[in-house]
N, C-alpha and C positions, 0 to 999 in steps of 0.2 A: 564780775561777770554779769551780761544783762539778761535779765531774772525773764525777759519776754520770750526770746527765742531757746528753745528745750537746746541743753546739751548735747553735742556730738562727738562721736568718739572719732581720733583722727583731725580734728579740725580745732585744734588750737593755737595755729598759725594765721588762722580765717579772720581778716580785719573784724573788728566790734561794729554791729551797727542795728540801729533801731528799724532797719528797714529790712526787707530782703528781697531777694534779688527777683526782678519781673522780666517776663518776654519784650522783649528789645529793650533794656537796657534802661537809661536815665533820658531818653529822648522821648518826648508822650508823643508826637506824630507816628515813630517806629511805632513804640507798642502799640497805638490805637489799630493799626494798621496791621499787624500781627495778630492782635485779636481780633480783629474784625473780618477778616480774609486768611485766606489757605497761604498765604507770605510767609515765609522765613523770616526773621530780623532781618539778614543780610540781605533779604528782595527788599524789604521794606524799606532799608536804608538807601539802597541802588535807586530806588522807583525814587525816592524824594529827592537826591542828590539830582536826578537829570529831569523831573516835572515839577520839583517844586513842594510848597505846603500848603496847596488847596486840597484839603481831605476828600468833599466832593469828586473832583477829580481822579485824586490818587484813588480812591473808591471801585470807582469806573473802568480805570487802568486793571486795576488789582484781579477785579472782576474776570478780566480777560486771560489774564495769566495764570499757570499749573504752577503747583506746589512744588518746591525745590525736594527732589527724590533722595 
């Protein structure tokens, strides 16, 4: 078992892994954009999918939209 992440009870079917799990996933455009704005993962993924991955941009976008309720 890996000695870094404390024991859970219930979670011994949970893959092993040196990492854990961050706001939007394995794609750093999501997360930066999740963090960095009131976005859900799932706006963030939407907002890249149809503008693209200029952060700047996506920034600006972001800016204008309300947080998924």
């Amino acid at each position: 078992m890996n000695s870094k992440i404390p024991h859970r009870p219930g979670a011994a079917h949970a893959p092993l892994s040196d990492t854990l799990p961050t706001k939007g996933g394995e794609d750093p455009d999501v997360r930066f954009l999740a963090e960095n704005t009131d976005l859900s993962p799932k706006q963030a993924r939407e907002l890249i999918r149809e503008h693209g991955h200029d952060r700047d941009k996506l920034l600006e976008i972001a800016r204008t939209m309300k947080a998924e309720g």
